[in-house]
Each structure stands twice: as structure tokens, then as C-alpha cells.
N, C-alpha and C positions, 0 to 999 in steps of 0.2 A: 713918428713911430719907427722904430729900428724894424731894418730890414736882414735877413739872413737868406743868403745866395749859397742852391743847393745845384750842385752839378748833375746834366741829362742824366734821368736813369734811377735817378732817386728818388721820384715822386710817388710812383708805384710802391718801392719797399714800405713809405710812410702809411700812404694809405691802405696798402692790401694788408702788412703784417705788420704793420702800429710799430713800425721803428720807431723806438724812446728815445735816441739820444743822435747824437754827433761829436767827433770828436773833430777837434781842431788847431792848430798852433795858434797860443792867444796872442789876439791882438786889444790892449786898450781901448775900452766904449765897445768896441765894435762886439764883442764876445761876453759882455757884463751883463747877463739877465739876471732879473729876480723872482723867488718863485712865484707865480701867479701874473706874470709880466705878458700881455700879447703883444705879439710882431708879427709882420711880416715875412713868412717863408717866401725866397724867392726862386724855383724853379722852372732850370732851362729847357725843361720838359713844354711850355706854356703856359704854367698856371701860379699863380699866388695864394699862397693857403695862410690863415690866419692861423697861428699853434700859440699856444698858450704856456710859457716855462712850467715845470714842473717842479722843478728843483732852484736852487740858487744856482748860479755857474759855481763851478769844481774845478779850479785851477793848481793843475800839480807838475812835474815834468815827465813828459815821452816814458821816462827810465822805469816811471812810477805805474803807468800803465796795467791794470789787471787785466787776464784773459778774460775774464766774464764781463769786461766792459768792452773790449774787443769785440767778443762775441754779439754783445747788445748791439750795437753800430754795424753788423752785419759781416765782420771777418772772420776768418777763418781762426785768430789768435791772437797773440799779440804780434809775432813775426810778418804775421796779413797783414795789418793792421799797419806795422810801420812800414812796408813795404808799398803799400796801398796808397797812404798817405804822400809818401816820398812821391807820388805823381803831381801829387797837387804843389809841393813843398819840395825841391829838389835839392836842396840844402840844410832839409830837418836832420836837428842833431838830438840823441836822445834825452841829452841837458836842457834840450829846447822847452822854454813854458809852454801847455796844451791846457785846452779846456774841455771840461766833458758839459754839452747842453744838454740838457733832458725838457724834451718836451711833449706836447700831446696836440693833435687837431684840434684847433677850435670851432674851425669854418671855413669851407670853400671859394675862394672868389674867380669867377673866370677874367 
């Protein structure tokens, strides 16, 4: 089962206000869900949540980025969004391939 590694702090947005998506610089296999596909969320909060895709992965570039998909993932814009980003990715360029995941809880595991 593919696993998806969410950074402290995230775990909460997911389950208190049902964040839909994540954005991310794609990486081959690693990023390639399909809809209705479960993995594992991996959360450095302590916990692994099972989410279920929602969507097929949305592989477009950084440049292409809409505010309202911004917004869904929790930033302030798009300018959040890539600035926010750039912590995780400190090299991202707005050419760079990104993926939007869309998902939903499927089940808790401690």
C-alpha cells in the first residue's frame, strides 16, 4: 500500500476541517493515485490515517496553480502557497511538475 508522509501539524487541519487536497512537487509512483485508491497517510503528528483518493492525481506546473486550490490546501493564495511550499522544496521552480491529491478519511489507525 503507498504511503503519503504529512508534515507535524497537519493532522488536525485533516481531521477537524476535512482538508481535501495537498499539494506537492510530483514525484513518479510516489504521487500517482487513483480515484478511489486507499493509502496510507503518514503523519508526524503519531498517527496513520487511512484516506481514500478522491480524485485521480492533477499533475500540472507550480505556474498553473489556482488560488482556490491554494486556498483548499490551507494558504492564504497562491503566493502562500508557493512560499510555504519553498520550505519543504527549496529549489522549487514555478516550471516545476506539482500534484494536486485530493482525498478524504477513510479510517483511523493509532
Amino acid at each position: 500500500m503507498k504511503r503519503l508522509v504529512f508534515a507535524e501539524g497537519l493532522l488536525a487541519l485533516v481531521i477537524e476541517s476535512g482538508k481535501p487536497l495537498t499539494i506537492r512537487r510530483y514525484r513518479h509512483e510516489a504521487h500517482d493515485f487513483t480515484k478511489d485508491e486507499v493509502f496510507i497517510g503518514e503523519f508526524k503528528d503519531g498517527f496513520d490515517v487511512l484516506l481514500v483518493a478522491t480524485e485521480n492525481t492533477e499533475v500540472k506546473t507550480f505556474v498553473d496553480l489556482t488560488h482556490a486550490e491554494a486556498e483548499e490546501d490551507g494558504f492564504d493564495g497562491i503566493d502562500d502557497a508557493i512560499s510555504g511550499l519553498r520550505e519543504y522544496y527549496l529549489d522549487l521552480e514555478l516550471t516545476d511538475k506539482m500534484v494536486i491529491i485530493r482525498f478524504k478519511i477513510y479510517s483511523v489507525c493509532s
